[in-house]
Biopython code that builds the backbone (N, CA, C, O; Angstrom):
import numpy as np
from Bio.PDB.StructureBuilder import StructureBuilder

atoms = [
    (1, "UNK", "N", (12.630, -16.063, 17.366)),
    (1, "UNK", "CA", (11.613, -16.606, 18.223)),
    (1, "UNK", "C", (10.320, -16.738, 17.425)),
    (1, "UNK", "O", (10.173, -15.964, 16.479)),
    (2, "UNK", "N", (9.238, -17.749, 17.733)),
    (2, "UNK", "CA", (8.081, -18.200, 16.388)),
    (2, "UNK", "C", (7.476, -17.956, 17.411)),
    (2, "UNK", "O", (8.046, -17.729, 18.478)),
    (3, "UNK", "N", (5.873, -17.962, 17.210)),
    (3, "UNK", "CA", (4.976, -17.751, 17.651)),
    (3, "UNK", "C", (3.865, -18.831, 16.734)),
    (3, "UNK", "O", (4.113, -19.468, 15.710)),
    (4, "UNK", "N", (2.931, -18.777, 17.311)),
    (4, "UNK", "CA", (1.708, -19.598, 16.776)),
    (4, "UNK", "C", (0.659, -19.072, 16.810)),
    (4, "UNK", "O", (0.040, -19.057, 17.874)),
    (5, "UNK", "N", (0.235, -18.595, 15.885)),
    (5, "UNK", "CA", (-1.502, -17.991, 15.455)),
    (5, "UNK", "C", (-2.464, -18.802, 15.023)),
    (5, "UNK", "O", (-2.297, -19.778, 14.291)),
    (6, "UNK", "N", (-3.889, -18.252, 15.650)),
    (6, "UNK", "CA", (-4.762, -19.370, 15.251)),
    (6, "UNK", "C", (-5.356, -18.646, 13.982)),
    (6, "UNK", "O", (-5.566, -17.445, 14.153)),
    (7, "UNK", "N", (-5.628, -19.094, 12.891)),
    (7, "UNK", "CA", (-6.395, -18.783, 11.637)),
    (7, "UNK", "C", (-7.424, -19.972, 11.213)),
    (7, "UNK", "O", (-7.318, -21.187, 11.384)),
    (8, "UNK", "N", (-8.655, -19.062, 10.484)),
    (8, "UNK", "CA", (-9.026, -20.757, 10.298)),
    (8, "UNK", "C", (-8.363, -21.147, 8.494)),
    (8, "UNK", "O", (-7.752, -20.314, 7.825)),
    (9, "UNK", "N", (-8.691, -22.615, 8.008)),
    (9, "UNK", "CA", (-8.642, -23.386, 7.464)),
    (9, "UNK", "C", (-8.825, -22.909, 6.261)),
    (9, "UNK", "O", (-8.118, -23.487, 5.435)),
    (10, "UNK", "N", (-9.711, -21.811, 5.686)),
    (10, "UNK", "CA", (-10.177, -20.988, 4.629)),
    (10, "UNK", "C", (-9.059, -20.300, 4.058)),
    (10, "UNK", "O", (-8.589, -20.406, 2.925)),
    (11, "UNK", "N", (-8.540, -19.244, 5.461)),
    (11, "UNK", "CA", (-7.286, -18.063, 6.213)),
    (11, "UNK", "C", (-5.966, -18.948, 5.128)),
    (11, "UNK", "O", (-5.269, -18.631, 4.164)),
    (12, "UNK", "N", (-6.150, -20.038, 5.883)),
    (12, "UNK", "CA", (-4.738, -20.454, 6.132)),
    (12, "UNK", "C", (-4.542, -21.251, 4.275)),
    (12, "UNK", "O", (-3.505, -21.513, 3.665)),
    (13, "UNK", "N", (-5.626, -21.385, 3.961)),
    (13, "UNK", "CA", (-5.633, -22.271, 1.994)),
    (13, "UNK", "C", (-5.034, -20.860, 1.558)),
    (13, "UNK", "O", (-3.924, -20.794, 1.029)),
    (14, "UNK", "N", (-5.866, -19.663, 1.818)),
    (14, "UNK", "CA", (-5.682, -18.194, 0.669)),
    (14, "UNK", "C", (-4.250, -17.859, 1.125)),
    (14, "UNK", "O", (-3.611, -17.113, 0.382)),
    (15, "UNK", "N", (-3.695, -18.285, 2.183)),
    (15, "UNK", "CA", (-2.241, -17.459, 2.203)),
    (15, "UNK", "C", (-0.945, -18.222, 1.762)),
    (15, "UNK", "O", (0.168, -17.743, 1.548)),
    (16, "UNK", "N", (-1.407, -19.683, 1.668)),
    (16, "UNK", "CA", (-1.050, -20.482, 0.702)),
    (16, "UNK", "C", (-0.945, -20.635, -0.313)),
    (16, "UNK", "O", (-0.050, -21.296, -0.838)),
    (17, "UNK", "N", (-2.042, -19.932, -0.994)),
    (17, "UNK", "CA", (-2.051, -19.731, -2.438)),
    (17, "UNK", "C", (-1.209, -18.718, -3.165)),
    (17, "UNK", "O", (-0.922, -18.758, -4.362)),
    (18, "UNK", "N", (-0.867, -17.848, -2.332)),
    (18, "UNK", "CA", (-0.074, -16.629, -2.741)),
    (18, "UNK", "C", (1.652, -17.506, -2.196)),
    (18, "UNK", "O", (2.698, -16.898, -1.967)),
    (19, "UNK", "N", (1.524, -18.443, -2.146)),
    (19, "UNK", "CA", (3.200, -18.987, -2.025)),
    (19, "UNK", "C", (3.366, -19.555, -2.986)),
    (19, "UNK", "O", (2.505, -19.936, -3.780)),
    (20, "UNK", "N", (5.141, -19.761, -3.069)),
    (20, "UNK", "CA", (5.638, -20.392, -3.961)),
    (20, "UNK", "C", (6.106, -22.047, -3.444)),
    (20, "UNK", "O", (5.823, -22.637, -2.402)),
    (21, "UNK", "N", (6.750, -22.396, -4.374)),
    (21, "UNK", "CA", (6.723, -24.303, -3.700)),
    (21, "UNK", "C", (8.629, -23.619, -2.629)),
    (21, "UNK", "O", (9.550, -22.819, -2.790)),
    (22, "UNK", "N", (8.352, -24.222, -2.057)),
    (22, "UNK", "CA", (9.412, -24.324, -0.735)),
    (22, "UNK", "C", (9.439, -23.106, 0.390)),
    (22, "UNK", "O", (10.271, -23.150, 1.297)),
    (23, "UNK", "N", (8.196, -21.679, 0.256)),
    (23, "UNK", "CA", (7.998, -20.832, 0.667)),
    (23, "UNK", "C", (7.477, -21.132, 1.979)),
    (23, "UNK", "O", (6.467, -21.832, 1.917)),
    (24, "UNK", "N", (7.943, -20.744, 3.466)),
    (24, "UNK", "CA", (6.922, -20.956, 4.167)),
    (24, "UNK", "C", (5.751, -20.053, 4.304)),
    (24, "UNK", "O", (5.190, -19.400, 3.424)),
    (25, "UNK", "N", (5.515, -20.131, 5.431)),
    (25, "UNK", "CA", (4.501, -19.292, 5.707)),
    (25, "UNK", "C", (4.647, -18.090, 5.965)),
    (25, "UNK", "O", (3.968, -17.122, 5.622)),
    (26, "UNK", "N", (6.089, -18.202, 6.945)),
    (26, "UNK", "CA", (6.661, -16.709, 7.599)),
    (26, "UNK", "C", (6.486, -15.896, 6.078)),
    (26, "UNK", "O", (5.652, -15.049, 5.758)),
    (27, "UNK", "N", (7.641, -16.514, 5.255)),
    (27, "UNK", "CA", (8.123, -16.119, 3.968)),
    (27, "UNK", "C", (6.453, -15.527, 2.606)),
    (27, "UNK", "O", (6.714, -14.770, 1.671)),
    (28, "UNK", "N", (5.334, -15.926, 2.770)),
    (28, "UNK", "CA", (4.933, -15.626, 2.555)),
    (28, "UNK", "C", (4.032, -14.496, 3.356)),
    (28, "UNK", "O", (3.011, -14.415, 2.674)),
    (29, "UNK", "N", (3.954, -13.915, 4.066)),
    (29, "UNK", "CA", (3.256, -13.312, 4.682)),
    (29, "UNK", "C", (3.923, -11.873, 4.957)),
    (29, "UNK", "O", (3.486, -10.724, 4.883)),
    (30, "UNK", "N", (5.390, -12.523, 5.370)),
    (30, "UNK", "CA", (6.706, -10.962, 4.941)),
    (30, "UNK", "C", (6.492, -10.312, 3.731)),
    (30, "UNK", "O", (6.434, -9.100, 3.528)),
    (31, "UNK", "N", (6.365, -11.359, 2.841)),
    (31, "UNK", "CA", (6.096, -10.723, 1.177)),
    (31, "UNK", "C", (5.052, -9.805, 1.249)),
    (31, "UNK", "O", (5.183, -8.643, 0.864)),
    (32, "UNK", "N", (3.577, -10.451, 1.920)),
    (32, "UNK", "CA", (2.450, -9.925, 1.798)),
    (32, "UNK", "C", (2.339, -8.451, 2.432)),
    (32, "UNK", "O", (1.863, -7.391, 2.027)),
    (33, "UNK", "N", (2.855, -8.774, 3.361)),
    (33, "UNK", "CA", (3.159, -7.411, 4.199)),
    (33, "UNK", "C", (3.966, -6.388, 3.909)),
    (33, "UNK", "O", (3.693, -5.257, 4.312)),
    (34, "UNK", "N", (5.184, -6.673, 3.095)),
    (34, "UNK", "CA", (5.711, -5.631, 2.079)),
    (34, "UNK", "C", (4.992, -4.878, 1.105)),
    (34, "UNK", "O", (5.062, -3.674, 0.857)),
    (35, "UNK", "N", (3.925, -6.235, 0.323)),
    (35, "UNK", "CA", (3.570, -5.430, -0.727)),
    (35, "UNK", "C", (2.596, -4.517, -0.469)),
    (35, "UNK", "O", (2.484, -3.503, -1.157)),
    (36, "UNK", "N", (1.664, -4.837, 0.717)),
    (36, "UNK", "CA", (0.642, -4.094, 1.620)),
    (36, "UNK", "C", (1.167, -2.531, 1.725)),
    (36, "UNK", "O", (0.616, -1.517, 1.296)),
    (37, "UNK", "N", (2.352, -2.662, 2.401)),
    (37, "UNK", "CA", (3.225, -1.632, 2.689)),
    (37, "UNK", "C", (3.042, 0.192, 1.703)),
    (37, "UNK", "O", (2.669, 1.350, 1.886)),
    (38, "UNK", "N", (3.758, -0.940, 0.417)),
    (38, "UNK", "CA", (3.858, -0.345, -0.561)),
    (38, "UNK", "C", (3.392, 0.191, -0.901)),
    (38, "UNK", "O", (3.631, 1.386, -1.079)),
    (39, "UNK", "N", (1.744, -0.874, -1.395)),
    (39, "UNK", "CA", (0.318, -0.364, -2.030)),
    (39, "UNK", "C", (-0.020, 1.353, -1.020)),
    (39, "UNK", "O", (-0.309, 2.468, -1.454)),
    (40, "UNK", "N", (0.162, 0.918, 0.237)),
    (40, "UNK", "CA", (-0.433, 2.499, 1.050)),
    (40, "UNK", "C", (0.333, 3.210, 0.691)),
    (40, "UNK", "O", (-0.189, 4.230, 0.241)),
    (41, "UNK", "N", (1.615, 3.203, 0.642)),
    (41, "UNK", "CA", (2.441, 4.561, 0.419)),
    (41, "UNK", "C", (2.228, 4.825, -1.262)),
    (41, "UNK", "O", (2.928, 5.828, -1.399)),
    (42, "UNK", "N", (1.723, 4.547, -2.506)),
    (42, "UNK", "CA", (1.297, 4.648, -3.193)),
    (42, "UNK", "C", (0.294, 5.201, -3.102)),
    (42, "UNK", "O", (0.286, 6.417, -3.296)),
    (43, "UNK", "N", (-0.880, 4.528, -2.783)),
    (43, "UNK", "CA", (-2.246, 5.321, -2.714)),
    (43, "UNK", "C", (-2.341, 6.506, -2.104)),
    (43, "UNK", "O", (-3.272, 7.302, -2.223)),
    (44, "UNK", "N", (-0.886, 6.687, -1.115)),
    (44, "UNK", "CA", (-0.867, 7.770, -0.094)),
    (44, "UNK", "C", (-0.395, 9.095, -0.817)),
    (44, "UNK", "O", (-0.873, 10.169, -0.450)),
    (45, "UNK", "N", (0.808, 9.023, -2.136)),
    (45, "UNK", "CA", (1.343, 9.733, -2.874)),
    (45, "UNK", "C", (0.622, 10.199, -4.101)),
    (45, "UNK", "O", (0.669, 11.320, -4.605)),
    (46, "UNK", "N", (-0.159, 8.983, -4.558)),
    (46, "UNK", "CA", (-1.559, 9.226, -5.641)),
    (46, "UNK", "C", (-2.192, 9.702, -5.203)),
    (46, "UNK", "O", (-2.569, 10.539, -6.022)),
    (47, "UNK", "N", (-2.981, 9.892, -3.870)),
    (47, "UNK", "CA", (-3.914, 10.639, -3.695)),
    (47, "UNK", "C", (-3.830, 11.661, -4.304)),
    (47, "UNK", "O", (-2.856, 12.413, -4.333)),
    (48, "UNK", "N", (-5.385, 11.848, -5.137)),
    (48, "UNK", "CA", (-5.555, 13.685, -5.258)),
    (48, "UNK", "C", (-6.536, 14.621, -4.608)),
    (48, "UNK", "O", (-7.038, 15.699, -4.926)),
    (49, "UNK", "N", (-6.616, 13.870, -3.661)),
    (49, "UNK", "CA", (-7.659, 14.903, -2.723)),
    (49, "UNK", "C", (-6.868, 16.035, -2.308)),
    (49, "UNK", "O", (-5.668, 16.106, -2.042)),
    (50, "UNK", "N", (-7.871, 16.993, -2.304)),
    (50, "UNK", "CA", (-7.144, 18.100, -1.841)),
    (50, "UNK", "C", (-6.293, 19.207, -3.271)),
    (50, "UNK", "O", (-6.096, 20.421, -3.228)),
    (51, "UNK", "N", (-5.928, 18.171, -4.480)),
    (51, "UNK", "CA", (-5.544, 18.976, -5.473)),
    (51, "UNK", "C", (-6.276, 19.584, -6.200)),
    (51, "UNK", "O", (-7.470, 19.392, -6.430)),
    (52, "UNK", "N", (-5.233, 20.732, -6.793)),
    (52, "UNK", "CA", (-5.752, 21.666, -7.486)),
    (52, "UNK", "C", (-4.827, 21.161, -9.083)),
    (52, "UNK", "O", (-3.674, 20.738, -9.166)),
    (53, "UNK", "N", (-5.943, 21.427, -10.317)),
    (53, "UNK", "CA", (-5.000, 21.268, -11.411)),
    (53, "UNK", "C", (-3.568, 22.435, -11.376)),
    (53, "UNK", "O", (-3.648, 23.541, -10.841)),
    (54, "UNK", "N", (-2.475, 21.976, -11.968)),
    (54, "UNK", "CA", (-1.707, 22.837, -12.476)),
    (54, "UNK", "C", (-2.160, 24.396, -13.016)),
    (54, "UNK", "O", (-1.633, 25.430, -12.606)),
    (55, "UNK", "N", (-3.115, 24.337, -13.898)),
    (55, "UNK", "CA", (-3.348, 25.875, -14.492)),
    (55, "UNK", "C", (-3.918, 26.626, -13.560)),
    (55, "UNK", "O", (-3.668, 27.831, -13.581)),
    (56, "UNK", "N", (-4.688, 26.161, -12.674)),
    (56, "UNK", "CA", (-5.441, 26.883, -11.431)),
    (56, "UNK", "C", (-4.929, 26.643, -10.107)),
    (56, "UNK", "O", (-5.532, 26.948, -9.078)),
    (57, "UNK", "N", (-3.565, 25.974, -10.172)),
    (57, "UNK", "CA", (-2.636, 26.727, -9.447)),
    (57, "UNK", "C", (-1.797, 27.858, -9.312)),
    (57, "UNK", "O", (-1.567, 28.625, -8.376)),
    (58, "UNK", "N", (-1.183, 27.725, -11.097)),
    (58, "UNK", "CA", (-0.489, 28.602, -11.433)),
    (58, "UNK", "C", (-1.692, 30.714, -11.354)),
    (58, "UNK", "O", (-1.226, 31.776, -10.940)),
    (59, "UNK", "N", (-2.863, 30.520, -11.810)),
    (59, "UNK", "CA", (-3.348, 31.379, -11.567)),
    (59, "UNK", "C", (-3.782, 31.708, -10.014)),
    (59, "UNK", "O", (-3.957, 32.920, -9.891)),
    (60, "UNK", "N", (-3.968, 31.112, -9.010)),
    (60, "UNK", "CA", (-3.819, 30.941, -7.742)),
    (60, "UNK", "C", (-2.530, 32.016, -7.313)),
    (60, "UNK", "O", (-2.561, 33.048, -6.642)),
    (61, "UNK", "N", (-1.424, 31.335, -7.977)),
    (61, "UNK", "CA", (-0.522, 31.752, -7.578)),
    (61, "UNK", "C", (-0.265, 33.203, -7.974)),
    (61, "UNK", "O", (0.035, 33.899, -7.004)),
    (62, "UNK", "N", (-0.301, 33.817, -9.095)),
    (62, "UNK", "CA", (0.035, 34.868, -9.961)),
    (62, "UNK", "C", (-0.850, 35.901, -9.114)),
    (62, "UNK", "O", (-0.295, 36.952, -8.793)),
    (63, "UNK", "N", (-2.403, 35.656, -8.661)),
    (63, "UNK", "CA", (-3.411, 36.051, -7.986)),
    (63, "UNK", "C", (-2.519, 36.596, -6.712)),
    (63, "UNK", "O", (-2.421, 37.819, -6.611)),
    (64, "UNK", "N", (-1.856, 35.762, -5.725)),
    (64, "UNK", "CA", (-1.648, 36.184, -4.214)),
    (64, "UNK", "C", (-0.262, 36.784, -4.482)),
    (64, "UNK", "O", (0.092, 37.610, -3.641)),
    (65, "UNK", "N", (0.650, 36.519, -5.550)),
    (65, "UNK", "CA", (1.993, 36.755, -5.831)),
    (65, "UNK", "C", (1.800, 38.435, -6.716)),
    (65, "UNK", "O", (2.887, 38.908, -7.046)),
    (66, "UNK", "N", (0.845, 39.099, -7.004)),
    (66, "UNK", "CA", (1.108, 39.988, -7.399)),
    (66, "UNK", "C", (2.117, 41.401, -7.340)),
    (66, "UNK", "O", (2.306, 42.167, -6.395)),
    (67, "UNK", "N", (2.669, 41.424, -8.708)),
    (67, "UNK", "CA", (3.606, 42.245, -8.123)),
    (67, "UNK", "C", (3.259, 44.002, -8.325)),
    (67, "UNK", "O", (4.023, 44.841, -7.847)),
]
sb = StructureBuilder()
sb.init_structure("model")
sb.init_model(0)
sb.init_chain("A")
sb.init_seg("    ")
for serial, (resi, resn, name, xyz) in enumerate(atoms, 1):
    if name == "N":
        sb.init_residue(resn, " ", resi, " ")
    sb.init_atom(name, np.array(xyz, "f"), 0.0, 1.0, " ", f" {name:<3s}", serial, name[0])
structure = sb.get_structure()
């Protein structure tokens, strides 16, 4: 089932540009939305907020793990 979105004229050149010759639109925009996808679960796994280096983990650890 298709649907029809309004975009303007600007929208609709830039998502064009990211196609290939016989690509539609659907077909480009699935792509776009994959690679979108991707990029977050990347940035989501790169993140290093919140980390601690390795060596000041390992002393972290040795610290609460005492035997």
């Amino acid at each position: 089932m298709n649907t029809t979105i309004s975009i303007s004229k600007d929208i609709r050149n830039e998502v064009k540009s990211f196609g290939a010759k016989g690509e539609t639109y659907s077909d480009i925009l699935t792509r776009l939305l994959a690679s979108a996808k991707e990029r977050q679960l990347q940035d989501l796994l790169m993140n290093s907020e919140n980390c601690v280096p390795i060596e000041e983990a390992v002393v972290r650890a040795k610290k609460k793990w005492r035997k």
